[in-house]
C-alpha positions in Angstrom: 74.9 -36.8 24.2 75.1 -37.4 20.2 77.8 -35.4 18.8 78.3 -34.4 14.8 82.3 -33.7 13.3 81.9 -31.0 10.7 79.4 -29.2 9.1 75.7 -28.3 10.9 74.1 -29.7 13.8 71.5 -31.2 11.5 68.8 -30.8 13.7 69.5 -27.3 13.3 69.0 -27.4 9.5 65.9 -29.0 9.3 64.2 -27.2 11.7 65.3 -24.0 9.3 64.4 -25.7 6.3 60.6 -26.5 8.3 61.0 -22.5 9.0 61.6 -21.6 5.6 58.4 -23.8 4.6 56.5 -22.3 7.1 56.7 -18.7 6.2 56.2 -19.9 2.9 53.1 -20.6 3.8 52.3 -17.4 5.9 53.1 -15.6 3.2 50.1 -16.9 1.0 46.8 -15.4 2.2 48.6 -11.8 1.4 49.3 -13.3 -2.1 45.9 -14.7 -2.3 44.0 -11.8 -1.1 46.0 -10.2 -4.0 44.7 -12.8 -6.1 40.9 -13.2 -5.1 40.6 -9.3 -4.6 38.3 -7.7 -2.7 34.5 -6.7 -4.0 33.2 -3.7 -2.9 30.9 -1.0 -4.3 30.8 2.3 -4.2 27.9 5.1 -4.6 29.2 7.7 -6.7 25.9 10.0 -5.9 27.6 10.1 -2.2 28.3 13.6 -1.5 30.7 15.0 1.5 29.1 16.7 4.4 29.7 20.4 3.0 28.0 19.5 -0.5 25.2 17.8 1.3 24.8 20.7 3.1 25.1 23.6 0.1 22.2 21.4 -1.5 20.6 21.1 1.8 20.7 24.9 2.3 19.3 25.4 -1.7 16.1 23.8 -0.3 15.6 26.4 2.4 14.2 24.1 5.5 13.4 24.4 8.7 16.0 23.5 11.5 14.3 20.8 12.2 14.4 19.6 9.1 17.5 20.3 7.8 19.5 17.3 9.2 17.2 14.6 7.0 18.3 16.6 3.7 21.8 16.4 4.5 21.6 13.0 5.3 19.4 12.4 1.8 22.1 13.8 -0.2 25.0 12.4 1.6 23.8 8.7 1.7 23.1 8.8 -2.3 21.1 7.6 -3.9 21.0 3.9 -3.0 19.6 4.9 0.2 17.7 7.7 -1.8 14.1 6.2 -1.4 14.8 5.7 3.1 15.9 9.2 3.3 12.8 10.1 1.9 11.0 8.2 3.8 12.3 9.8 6.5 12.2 13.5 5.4 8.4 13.1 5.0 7.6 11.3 8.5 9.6 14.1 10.4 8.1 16.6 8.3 4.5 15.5 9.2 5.7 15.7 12.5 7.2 19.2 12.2 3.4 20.4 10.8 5.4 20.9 7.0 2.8 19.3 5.1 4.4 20.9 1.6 7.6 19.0 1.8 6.0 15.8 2.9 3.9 15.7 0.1 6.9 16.2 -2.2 8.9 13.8 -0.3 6.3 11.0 -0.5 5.5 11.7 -4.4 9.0 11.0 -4.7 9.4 7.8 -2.5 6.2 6.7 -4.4 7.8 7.2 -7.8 10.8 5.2 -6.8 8.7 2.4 -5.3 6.5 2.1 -8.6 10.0 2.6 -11.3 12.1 -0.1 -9.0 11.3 -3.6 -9.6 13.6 -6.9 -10.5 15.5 -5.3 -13.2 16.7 -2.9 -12.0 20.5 -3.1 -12.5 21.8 -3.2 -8.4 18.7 -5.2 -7.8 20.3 -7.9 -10.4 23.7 -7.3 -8.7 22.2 -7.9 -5.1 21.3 -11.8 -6.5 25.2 -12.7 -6.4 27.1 -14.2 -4.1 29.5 -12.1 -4.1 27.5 -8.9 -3.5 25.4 -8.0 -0.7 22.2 -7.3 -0.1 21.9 -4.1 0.7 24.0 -3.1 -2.8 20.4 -2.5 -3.9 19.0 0.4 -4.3 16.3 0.7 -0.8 12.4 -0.1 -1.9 11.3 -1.2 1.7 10.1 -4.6 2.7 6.2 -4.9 2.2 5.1 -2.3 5.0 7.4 0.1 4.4 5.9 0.5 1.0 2.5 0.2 2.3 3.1 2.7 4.7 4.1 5.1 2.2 1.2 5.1 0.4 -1.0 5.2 3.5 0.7 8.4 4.9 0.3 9.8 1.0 -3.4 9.2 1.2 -3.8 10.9 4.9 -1.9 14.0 3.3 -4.9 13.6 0.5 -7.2 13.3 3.0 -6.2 16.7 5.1 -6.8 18.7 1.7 -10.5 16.8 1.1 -8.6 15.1 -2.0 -10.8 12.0 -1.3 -10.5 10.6 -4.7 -7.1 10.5 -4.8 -6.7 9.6 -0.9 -8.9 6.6 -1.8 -6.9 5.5 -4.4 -3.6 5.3 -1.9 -5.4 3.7 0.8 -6.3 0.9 -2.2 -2.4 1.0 -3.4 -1.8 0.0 0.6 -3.6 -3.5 0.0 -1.8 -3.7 -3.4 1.5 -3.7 -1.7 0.5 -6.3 1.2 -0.4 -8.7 -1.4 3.2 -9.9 -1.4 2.8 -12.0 2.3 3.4 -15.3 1.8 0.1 -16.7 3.8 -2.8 -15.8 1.5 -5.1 -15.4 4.7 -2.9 -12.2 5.5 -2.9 -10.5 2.1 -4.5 -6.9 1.9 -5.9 -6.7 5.6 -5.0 -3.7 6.8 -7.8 -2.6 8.6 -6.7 1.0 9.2 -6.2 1.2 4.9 -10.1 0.2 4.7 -12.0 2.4 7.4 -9.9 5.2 6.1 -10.9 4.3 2.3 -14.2 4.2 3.6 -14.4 7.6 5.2 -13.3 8.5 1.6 -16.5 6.9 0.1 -18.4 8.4 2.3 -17.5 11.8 1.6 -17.7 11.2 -1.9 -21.4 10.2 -1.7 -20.7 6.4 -2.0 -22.7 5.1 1.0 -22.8 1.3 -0.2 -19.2 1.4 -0.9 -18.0 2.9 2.4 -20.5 0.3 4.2 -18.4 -2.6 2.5 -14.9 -1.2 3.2 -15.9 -0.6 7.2 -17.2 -4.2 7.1 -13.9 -5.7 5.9 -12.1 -3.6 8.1 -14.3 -5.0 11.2 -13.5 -8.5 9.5 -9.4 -7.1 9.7 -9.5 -6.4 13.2 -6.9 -7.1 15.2 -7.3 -10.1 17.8 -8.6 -9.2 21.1 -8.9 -5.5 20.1 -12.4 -3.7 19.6 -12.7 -2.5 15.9 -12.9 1.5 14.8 -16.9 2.3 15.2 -18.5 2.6 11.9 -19.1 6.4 11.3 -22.6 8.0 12.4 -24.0 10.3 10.8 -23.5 13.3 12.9 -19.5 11.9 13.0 -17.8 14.9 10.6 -14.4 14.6 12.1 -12.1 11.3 12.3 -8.8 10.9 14.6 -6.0 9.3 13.6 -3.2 8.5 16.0 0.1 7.6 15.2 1.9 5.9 18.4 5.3 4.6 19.3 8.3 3.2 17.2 7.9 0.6 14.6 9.4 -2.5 13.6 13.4 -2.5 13.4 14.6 -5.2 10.6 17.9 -7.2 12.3 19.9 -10.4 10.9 19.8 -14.0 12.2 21.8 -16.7 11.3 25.2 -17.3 11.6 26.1 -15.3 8.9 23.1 -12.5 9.4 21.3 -13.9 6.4 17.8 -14.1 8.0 16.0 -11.2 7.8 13.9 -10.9 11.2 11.9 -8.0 13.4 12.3 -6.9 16.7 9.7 -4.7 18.6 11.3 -1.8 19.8 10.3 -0.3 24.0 8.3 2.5 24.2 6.0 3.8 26.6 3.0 5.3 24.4 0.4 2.2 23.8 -2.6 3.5 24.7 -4.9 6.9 23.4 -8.1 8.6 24.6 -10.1 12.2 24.3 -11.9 14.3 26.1 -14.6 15.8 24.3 -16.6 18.1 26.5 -16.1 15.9 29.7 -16.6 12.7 28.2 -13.6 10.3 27.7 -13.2 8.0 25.0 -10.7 5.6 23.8 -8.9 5.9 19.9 -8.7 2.0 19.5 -6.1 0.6 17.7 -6.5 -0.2 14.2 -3.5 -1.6 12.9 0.2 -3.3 14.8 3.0 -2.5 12.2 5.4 -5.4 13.6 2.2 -7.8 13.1 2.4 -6.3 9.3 6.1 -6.6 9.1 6.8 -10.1 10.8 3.7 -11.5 8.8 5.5 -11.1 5.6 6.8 -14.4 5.3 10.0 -15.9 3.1 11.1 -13.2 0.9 12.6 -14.1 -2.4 16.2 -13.1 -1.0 15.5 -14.7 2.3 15.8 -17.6 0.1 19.0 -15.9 -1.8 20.5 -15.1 1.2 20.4 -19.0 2.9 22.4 -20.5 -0.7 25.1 -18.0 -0.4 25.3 -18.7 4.1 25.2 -22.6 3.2 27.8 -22.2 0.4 30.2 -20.4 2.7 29.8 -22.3 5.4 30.7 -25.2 3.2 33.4 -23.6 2.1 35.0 -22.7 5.4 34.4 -26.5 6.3 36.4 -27.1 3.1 38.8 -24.8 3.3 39.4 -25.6 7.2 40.1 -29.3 6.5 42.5 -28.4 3.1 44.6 -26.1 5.6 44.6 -28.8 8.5 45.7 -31.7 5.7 48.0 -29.7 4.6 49.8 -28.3 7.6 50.6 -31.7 8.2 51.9 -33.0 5.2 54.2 -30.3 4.8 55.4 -30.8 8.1 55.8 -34.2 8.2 57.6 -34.1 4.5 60.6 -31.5 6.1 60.8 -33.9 9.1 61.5 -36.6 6.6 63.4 -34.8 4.2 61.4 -35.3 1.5 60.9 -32.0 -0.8 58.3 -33.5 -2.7 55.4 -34.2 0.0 56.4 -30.5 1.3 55.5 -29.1 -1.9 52.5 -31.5 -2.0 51.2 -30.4 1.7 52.0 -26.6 1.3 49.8 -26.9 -1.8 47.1 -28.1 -0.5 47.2 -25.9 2.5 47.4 -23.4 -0.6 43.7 -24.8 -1.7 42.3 -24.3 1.5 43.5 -20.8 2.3 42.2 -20.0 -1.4 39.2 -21.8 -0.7 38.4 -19.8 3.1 39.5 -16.4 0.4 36.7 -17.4 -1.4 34.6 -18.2 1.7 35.3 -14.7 3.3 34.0 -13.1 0.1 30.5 -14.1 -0.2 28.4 -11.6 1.1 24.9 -13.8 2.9 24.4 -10.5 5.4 20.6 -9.5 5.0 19.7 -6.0 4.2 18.8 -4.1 7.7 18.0 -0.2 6.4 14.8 0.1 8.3 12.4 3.3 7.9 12.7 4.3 11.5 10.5 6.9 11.7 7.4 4.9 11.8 4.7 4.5 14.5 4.3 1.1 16.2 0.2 1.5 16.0 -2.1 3.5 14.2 -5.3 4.4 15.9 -8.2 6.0 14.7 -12.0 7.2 16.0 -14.9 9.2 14.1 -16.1 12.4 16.4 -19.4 14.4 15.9 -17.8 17.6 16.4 -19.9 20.8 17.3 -19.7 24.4 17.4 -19.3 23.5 21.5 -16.0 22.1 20.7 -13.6 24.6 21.2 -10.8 22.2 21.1 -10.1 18.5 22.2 -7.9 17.2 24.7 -5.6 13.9 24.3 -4.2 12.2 26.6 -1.8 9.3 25.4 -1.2 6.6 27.9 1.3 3.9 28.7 0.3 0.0 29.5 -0.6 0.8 33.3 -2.7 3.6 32.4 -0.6 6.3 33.2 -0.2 9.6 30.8 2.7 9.9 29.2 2.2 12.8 27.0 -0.8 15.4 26.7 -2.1 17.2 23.4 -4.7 19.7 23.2 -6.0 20.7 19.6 -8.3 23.4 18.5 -10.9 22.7 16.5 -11.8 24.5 13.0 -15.0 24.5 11.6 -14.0 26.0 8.9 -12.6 23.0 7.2 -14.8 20.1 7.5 -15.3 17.1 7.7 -12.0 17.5 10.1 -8.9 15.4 10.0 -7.5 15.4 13.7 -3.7 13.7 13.9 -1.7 13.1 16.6 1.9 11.9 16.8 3.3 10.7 19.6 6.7 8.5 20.3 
């Protein structure tokens, strides 16, 4: 057994002079986080729960609708344009036609005043800032979507001029879809502007809009009839839930869609004993997953590869220089300890840096909106006392049951249906 006269057992002092390195170097990601900092915004429009409420109150809603004001003012307004979104679906659910108009002129006025230069919009472009630090404009549909519920509104109150010219704005907005062969074919956006046409006395018009909306069809799916001209009445059936936006990648920097379960696919009336199907006219995930590469899809994959590099970077600076400080207390030598616990310095500054850049894809998805929209002209006489739905599931089965009363006094008729 070695034995030492005097003084420390050596062994013992280098392995404190290895600790003392050591915690040296634990001690630096607190230091560097000091250093790098941490970037995060804030939304200074984001109000607490009882201000969002006093202003929610100030609007006098329904119940029902009470919870999708609170929620508008206490998101801010970053989130602003969704909540909207939002308030109007569940108000044309709800039957509150007033405050979805005013809730899609205003989602409509921020879609058509956002654009590039807006200032978050800018921000969202660096890689230190994520995504969704932008002020919400929807993805393609979304927008669409807003403009085509605006022009059914328009269409309820026999505004056909100005429901055509929303059901146009809908084609405007798909235009952005990378494949050409898939810009402005929403099939539901040109029966409906055709109905319009129709009842403004443009026959020739109307003709051409049902035609490209026959050309629009869905595959395997039967197109909306063009209108006879005993059909005064059109249905318009709004089924399931749409699209939900989530991240892929390892970092969440691919924006991608997934299809959410639900049970109503399927819709049919009974008109005086005979049954008929609504066909489906449009499949909002088709809209949504045929967008293509957006510009910050693009965006988003620089800042994923530049962290992962990065990392790797980082990973191999640490590992390096671990082992050089180590093996420089073994030896004694001050000078390569310095050296190696600097380096290990680089690559914890270095994974600091890493850990900062923000690749996550935005994800705030307008929840609210149907999977399908369906639609079917009626000839409607004064034998129609009211018309029964039945919605259905994939086997067939009924899932849900609506009966509507018919009112000649406001023709021709728009006949909606909502149905989860």
């Amino acid at each position: 057994m070695p034995r030492w006269f005097g003084g420390e057992n050596p062994r013992v002092h280098s392995g404190r002079k290895l600790a003392g390195w050591l915690s040296r170097l634990a001690a630096m990601p607190a230091l560097l986080w000091l250093g790098i900092g941490c970037s995060t915004s804030t939304d200074p429009t984001r109000l607490s729960l009882a201000a969002a409420d006093q202003l929610a109150s100030s609007r006098q809603p329904s119940e029902d609708l009470k919870p999708y004001y609170q929620r508008l003012y206490m998101e801010g307004e970053f989130s602003a344009t969704l909540n909207r979104m939002r308030l109007a679906s569940a108000a044309i659910q709800f039957g509150a036609w007033k405050e979805a108009e005013t809730a899609l002129d205003e989602t409509l006025r921020d879609i058509e005043t956002m654009g590039p230069a807006d200032v978050r919009s800018r921000e969202a472009l660096s890689h230190f800032k994520p995504e969704d630090i932008k002020r919400f404009k929807g993805e393609a549909h979304e927008r669409a979507m807003a403009y085509w519920l605006r022009g059914l509104l328009y269409m309820r109150t026999q505004d056909w001029s100005n429901a055509r010219a929303c059901f146009k704005s809908v084609q405007i907005q798909d235009a952005a879809k990378k494949d050409p062969a898939l810009r402005g074919n929403w099939a539901s956006a040109d029966w409906l502007e055709g109905w319009c046409n129709r009842n403004m006395g443009e026959g020739s018009a109307a003709a051409e809009c049902w035609e490209r909306a026959a050309q629009h069809a869905l595959e395997g799916k039967s197109s909306v009839p063009t209108p006879t001209g005993n059909d005064n009445a059109v249905c318009v059936a709004l089924l399931g839930f749409g699209p939900v936006k989530i991240p892929e990648g390892a970092y969440g920097e691919r924006l991608t869609y997934r299809k959410p379960d639900f049970r109503s696919v399927q819709a049919q009336v009974n008109q005086r004993g005979t049954i008929r199907a609504v066909p489906v006219s449009e499949d909002l995930f088709a809209q949504a997953s045929g967008r293509g590469l957006r510009r910050m899809d693009m965006v988003n994959a620089d800042k994923a590869e530049t962290r992962a590099a990065t990392e790797a970077a980082g990973d191999a600076l640490m590992t390096a220089g671990i082992g050089t400080t180590i093996g420089g207390v073994v030896v004694g030598d001050t000078t390569v300890a310095a050296a190696g616990l600097g380096t290990a310095a680089a690559g914890m500054a270095a994974k600091g840096i890493a850990s900062s850049l923000q690749p996550k894809a935005d994800t705030r998805t307008w929840d609210l909106l149907p999977a399908t929209i369906h639609i079917l002209p009626l000839a409607l006489s004064a034998g129609d006392r009211y018309l029964e739905f039945q919605i259905l599931d994939q086997q067939g089965h009924t899932v849900a049951e609506h009966k509507v009363n018919v009112d000649f006094s406001s023709q021709p008729q728009l006949i909606l249906i909502m149905e989860r």
